[in-house]
VOPAKE-956946 format. One record per residue (C-alpha): residue in three letters; x, z, y; residue number from 0. Coordinates in nm, 2 decimals, decimal comma. Layout:
N
Ala  X  Z  Y  NUM;
...
//
This chain:
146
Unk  -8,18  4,50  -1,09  0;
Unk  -8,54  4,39  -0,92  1;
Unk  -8,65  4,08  -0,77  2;
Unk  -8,47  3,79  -0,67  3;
Unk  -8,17  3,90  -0,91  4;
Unk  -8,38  3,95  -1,25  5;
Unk  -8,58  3,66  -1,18  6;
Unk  -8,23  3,44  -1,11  7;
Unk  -8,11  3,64  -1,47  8;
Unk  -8,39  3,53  -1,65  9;
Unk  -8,39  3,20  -1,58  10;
Unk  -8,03  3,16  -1,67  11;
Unk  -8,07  3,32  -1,99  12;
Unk  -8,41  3,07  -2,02  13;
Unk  -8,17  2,78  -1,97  14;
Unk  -7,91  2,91  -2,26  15;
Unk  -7,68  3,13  -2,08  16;
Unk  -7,56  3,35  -2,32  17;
Unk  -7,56  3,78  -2,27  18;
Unk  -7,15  3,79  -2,23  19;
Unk  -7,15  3,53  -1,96  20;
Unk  -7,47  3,69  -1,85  21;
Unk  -7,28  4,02  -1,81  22;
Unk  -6,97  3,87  -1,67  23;
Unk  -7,15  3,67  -1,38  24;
Unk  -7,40  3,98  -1,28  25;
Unk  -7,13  4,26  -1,34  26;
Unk  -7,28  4,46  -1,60  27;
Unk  -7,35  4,55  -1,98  28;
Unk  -7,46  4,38  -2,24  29;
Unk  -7,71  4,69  -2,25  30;
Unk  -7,81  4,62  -1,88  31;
Unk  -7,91  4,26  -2,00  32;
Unk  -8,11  4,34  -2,26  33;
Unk  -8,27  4,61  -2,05  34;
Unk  -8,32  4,35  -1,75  35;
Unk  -8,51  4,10  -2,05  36;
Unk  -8,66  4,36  -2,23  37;
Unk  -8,86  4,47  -1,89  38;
Unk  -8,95  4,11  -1,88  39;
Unk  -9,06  3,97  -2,19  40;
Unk  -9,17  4,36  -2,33  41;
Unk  -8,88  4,36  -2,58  42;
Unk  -8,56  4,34  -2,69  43;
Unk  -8,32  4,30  -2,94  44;
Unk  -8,26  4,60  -3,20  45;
Unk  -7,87  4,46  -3,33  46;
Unk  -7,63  4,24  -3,30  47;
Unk  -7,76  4,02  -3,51  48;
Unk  -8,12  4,03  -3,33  49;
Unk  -7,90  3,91  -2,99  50;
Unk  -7,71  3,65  -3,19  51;
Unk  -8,02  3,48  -3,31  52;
Unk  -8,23  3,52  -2,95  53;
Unk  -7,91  3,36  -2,82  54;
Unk  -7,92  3,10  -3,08  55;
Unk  -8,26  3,03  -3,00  56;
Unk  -8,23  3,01  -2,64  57;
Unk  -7,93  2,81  -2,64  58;
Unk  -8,12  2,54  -2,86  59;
Unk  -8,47  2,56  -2,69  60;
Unk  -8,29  2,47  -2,38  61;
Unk  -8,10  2,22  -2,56  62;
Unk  -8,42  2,06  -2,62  63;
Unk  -8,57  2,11  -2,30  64;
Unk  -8,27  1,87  -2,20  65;
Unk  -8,33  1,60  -2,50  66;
Unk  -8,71  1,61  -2,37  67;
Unk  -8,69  1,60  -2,03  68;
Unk  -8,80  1,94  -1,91  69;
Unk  -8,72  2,15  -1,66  70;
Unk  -8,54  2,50  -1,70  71;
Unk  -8,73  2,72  -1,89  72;
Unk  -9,05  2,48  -1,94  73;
Unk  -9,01  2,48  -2,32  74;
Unk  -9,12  2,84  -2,30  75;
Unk  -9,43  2,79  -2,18  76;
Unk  -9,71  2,83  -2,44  77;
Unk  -9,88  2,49  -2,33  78;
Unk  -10,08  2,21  -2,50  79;
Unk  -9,86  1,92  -2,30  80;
Unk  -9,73  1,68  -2,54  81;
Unk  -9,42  1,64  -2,44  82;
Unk  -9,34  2,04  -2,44  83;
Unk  -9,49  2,08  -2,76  84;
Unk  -9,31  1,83  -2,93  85;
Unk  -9,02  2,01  -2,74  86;
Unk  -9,12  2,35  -2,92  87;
Unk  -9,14  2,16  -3,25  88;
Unk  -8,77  2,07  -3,19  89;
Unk  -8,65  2,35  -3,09  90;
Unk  -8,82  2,55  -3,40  91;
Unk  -8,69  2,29  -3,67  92;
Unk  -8,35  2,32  -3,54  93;
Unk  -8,35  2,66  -3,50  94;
Unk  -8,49  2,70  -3,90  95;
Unk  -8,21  2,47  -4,02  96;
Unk  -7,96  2,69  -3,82  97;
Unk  -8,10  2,95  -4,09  98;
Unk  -8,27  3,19  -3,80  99;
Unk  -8,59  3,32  -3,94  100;
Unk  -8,94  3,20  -3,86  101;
Unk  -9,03  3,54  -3,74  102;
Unk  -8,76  3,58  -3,49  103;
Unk  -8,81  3,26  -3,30  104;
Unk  -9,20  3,39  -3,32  105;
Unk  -9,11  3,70  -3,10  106;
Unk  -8,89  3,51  -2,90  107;
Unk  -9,18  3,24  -2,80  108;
Unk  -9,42  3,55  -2,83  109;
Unk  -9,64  3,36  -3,08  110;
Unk  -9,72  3,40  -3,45  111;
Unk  -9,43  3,29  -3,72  112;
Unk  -9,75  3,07  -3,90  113;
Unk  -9,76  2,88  -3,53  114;
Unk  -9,37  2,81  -3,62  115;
Unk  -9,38  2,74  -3,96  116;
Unk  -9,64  2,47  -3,83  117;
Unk  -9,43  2,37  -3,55  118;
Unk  -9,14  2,30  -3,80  119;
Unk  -9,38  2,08  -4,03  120;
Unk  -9,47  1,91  -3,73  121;
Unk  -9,16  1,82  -3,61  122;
Unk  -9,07  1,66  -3,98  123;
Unk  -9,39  1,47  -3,98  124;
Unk  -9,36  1,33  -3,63  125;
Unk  -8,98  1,24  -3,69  126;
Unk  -9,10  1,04  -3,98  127;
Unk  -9,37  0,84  -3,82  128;
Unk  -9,26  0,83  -3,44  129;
Unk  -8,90  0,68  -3,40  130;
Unk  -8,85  0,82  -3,07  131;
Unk  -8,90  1,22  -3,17  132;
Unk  -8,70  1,10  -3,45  133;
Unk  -8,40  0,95  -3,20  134;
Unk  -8,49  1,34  -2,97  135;
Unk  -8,44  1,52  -3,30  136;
Unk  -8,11  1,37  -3,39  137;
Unk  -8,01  1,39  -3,07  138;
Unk  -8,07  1,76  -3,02  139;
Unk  -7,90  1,86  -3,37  140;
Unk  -7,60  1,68  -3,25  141;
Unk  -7,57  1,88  -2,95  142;
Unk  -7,64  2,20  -3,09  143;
Unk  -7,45  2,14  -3,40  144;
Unk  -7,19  2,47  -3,42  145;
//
């Protein structure tokens, strides 16, 4: 799988598709995806429980890219806008009070698990003092709740 297919994978998985319906839709294994993402992003999980939680976090950064107002995939993007950082903060606070590890939604941003664990501190501070993140926040546990 090359071009226009991989690229159309990745973005689905970007917006929270999960592997199984990744593997059902494109007509392969769940070893196929992770190859597919792995030649993308330079890795990939190493068990089960590695997938669950980069599904997890997918499935909750795009969750919040909704709640924000982004497009597919934007959340991802390792920029200084306000609104996708405050996004990211989200995303990462959620994704810690889902009990998935700092470090594991570090390599699936590709950034360092202190940039997370700042993120998350962030996101408490802001939801304190700005009643719209605070309204976002809520919103996007809500949605994500399992």
């Amino acid at each position: 799988m090359i071009g226009e297919t991989q690229q159309a994978l990745v973005a689905e998985y970007l917006s929270g598709t999960k592997y199984a319906a990744l593997s059902d839709k494109y007509g392969i294994t769940y070893h196929a995806v992770t190859k597919v993402l792995k030649d993308v992003f330079g890795s990939r999980p190493s068990s089960a429980r590695e997938m669950y939680a980069q599904e997890r976090i997918a499935e909750i950064s795009a969750s919040a890219g909704k709640v924000f107002g982004l497009s597919p995939g934007a959340i991802w993007h390792g920029t200084r806008i306000q609104q996708r950082t405050r996004a990211r903060y989200a995303a990462w606070l959620v994704c810690i009070e889902n009990g998935i590890a700092a470090k594991a939604i570090a390599r699936a941003y590709e950034m360092d698990h202190s940039s997370v664990l700042h993120g998350r501190d962030q996101a408490r501070i802001l939801a304190e003092k700005v009643p719209e993140f605070g309204d976002r926040l809520n919103a996007l546990r809500a949605m994500v709740a399992p």
